[in-house]
C-alpha positions as CSV (number, residue, x, y, z in Angstrom):
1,X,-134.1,82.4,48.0
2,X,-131.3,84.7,49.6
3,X,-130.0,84.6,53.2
4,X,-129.1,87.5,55.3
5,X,-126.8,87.1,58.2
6,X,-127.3,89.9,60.9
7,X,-124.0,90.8,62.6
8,X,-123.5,94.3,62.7
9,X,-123.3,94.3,66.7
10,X,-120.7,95.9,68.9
11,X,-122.0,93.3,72.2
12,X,-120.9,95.5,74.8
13,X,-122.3,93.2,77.1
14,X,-119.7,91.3,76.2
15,X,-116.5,93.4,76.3
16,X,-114.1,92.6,77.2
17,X,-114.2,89.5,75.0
18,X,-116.1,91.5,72.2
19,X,-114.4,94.6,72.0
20,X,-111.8,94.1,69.4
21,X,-113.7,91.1,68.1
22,X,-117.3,90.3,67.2
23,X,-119.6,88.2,69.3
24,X,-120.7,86.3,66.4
25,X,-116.3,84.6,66.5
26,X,-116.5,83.8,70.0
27,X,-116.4,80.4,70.5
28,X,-118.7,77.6,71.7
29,X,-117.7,74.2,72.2
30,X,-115.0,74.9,69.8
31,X,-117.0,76.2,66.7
32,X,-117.4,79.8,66.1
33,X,-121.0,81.2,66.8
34,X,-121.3,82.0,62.8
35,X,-120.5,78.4,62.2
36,X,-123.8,77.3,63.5
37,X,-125.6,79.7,61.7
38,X,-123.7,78.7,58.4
39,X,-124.3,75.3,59.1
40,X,-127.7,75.9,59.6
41,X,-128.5,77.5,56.5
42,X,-126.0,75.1,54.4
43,X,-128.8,72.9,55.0
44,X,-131.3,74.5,53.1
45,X,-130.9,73.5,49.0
46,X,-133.0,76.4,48.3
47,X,-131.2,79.3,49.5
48,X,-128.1,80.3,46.7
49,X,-126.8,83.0,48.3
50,X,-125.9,84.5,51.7
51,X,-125.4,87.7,52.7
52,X,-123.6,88.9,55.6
53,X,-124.0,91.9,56.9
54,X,-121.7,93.7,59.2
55,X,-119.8,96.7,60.6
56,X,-116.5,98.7,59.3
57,X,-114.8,97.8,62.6
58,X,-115.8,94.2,62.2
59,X,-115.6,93.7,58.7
60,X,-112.1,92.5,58.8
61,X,-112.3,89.8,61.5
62,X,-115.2,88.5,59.0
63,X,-113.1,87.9,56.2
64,X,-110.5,86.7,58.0
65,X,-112.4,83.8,59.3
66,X,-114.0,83.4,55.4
67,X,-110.8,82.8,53.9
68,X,-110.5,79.2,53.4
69,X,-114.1,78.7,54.2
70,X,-115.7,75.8,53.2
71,X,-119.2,76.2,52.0
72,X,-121.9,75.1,50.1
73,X,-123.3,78.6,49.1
74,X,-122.1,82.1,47.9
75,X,-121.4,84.2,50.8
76,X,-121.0,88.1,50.1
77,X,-119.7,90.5,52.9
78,X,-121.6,93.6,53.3
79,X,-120.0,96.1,55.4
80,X,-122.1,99.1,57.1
81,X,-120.3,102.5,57.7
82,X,-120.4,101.9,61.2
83,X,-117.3,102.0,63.6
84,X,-119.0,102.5,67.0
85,X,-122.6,102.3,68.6
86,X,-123.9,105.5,67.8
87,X,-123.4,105.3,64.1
88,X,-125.6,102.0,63.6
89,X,-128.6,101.8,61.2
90,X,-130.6,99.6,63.5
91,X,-131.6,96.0,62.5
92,X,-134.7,97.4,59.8
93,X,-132.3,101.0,59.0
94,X,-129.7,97.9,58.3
95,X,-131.9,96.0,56.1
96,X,-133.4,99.3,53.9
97,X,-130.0,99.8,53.4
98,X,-128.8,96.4,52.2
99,X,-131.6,96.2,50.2
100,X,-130.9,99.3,48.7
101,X,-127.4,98.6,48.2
102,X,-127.7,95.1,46.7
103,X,-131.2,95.2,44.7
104,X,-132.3,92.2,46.4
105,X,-135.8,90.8,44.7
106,X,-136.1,87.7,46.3
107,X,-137.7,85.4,49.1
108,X,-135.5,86.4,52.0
109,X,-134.1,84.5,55.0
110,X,-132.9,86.8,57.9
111,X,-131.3,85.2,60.9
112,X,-129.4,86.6,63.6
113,X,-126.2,85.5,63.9
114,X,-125.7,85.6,67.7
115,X,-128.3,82.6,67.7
116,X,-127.2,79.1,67.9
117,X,-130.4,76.3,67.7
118,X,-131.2,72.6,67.4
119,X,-134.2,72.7,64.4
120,X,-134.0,72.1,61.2
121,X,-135.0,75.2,58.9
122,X,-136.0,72.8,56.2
123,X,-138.9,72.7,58.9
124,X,-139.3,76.8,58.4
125,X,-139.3,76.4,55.0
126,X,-142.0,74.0,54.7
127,X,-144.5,76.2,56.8
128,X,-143.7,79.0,54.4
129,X,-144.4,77.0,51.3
130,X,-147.7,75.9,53.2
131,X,-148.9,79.2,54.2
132,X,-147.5,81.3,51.5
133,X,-146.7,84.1,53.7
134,X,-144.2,85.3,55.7
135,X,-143.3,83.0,58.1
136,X,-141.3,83.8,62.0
137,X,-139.5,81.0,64.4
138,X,-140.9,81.6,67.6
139,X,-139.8,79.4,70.8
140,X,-141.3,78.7,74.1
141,X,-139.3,80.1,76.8
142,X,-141.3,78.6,79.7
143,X,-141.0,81.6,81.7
144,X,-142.6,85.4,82.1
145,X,-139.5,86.8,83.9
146,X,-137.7,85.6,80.9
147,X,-140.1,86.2,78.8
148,X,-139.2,90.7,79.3
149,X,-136.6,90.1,77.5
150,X,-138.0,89.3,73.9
151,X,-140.7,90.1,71.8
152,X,-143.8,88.3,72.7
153,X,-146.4,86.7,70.6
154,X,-149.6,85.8,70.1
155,X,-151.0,83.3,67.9
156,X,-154.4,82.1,66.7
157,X,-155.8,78.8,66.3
158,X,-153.9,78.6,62.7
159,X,-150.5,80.1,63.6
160,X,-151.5,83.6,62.5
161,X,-149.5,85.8,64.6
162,X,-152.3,88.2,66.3
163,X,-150.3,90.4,68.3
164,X,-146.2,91.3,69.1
165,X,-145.1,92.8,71.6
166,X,-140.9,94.1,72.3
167,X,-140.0,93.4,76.0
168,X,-143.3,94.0,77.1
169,X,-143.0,94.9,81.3
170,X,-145.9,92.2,81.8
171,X,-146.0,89.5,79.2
172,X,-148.8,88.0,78.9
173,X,-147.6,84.4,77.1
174,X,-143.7,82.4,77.0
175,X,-144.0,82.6,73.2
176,X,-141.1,84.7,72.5
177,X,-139.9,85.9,68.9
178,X,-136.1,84.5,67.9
179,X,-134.2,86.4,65.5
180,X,-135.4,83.9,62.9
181,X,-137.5,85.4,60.0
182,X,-138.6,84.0,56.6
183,X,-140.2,86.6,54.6
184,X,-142.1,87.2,50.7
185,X,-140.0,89.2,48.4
186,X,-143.1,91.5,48.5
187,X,-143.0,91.9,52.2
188,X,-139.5,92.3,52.7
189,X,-139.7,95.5,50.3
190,X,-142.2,96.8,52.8
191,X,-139.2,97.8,54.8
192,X,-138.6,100.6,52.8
193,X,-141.9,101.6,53.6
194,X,-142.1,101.4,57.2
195,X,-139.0,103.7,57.5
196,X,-139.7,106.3,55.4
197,X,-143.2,106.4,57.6
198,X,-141.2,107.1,60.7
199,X,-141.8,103.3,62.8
200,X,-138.6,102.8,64.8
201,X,-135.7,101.7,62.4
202,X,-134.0,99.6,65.3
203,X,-136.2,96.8,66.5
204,X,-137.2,93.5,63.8
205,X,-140.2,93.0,66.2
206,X,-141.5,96.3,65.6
207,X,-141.6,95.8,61.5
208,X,-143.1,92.4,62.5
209,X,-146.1,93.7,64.8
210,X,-146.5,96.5,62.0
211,X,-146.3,94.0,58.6
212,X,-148.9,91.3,60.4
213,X,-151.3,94.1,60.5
214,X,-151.0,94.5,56.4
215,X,-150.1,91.0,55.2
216,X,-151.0,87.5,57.3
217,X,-147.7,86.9,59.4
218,X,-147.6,83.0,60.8
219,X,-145.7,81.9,63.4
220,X,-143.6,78.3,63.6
221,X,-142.9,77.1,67.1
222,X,-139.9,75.1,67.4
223,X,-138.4,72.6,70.1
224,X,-135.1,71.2,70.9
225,X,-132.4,74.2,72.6
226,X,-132.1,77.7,72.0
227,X,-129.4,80.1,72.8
228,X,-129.6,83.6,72.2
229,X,-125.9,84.5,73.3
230,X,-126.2,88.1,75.2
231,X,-124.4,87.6,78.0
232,X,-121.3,85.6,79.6
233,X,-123.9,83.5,81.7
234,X,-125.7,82.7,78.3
235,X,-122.1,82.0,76.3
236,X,-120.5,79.6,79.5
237,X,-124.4,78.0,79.4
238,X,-124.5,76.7,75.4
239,X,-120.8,76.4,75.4
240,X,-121.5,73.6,78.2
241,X,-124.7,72.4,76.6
242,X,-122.9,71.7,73.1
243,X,-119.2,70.5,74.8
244,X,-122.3,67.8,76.9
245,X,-123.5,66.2,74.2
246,X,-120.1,64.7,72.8
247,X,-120.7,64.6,69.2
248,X,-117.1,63.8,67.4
249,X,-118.6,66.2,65.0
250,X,-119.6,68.8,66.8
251,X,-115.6,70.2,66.7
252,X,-115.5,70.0,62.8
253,X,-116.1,72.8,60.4
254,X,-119.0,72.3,58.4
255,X,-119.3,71.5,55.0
């Protein structure tokens, strides 16, 4: 199984903290955004290599902070042609083209890197192996308002996602999509697919709402705290959260 680390992101929300640096290196109670992520996956024996993907202007800052890194799996830097906004892929364009690149055949982990959570994806992981299908995290966010923001999504009585939604103007459920997806070596090479159809090459929820109608897409609802770091208010809030809880560890690297 193979990892892919989304951060390919300008975050002009962000700016000016993110404009000569990438979101995914700010810092939250003293521990890069990435390191969460890392630390996450690290977790997971099955998983032998991880892949981050980025952008030309970013690229550097990323290796950078990987020299010296200690880590429990192979980590490979992909770099995207990419210096500003307009000349992005898009999340699924991105993906095509890594797959492309690398020739990736294998059970695929894609998380995005601007996410910082308390579960376990051991837990992911057995869900997948359960259902033998694709599997995405989902979260409850407790609120509609909140709710616009994020993909929406319906389940069935067995997980089975039924419907998705992107920032739907009147959600109908608090189940929102995280940028947490484990998918089948034969449905990640849909992707290829689905672009060269013409479905919009930007948004992960879209390939999601389009793959569940072809191939049984389950859902795994997960508890604990969940930041998806878009704006300062968001940053200052998990920042707080993880400085709160006063773990001597929480200001080590991981291992």
């Amino acid at each position: 199984m193979k990892a892919i680390i989304l951060a390919g992101g300008f975050a002009k929300r962000l700016w000016p903290l993110t404009k000569d640096k990438p979101k995914h290196l700010l810092k939250v109670a003293d521990r890069y955004i990435i390191d969460y992520c890392m630390e996450k996956i690290s977790e997971v024996p099955q998983i032998d290599e991880v892949i981050l993907s980025t952008n030309a202007r970013f690229a550097p800052n990323f290796r950078e902070w990987m020299e010296g890194l200690e880590n429990n799996k192979k980590l490979t830097l992909l770099e995207e042609p990419a210096l500003e906004e307009g000349q992005k892929f898009g999340s699924i364009g991105a993906l095509k083209w890594l797959l492309e690149k690398t020739g990736l055949d294998d059970d695929v982990l894609i998380y995005g890197a601007d996410n910082i959570f308390e579960f376990s994806l051991n837990d992911l992981i057995k869900v997948f192996n359960q259902k033998k299908a694709s599997v995405l995290g989902i979260y409850d966010i407790r609120s509609l308002e909140e709710a616009k923001k994020f993909g929406c999504v319906e389940v069935d009585e067995n997980d089975r996602i039924i419907d998705f939604l992107e920032k739907p103007p009147e959600p109908k459920t608090t189940i929102v999509s995280t940028a947490v997806y484990l998918f089948k070596r034969e449905d990640i090479g849909l992707i290829r697919r689905y672009v060269e159809e013409g479905h919009d090459p930007d948004k992960m929820g879209n390939f999601v709402d389009w793959l569940r109608k072809e191939k049984d897409v389950y859902a795994f609802i997960f508890g604990g705290r969940w930041f998806d770091i878009g704006s300062f208010e968001l940053l200052e809030e998990a920042d707080k959260y993880f400085r709160g809880k006063a773990r001597p560890e929480a200001a080590e690297p991981f291992s």
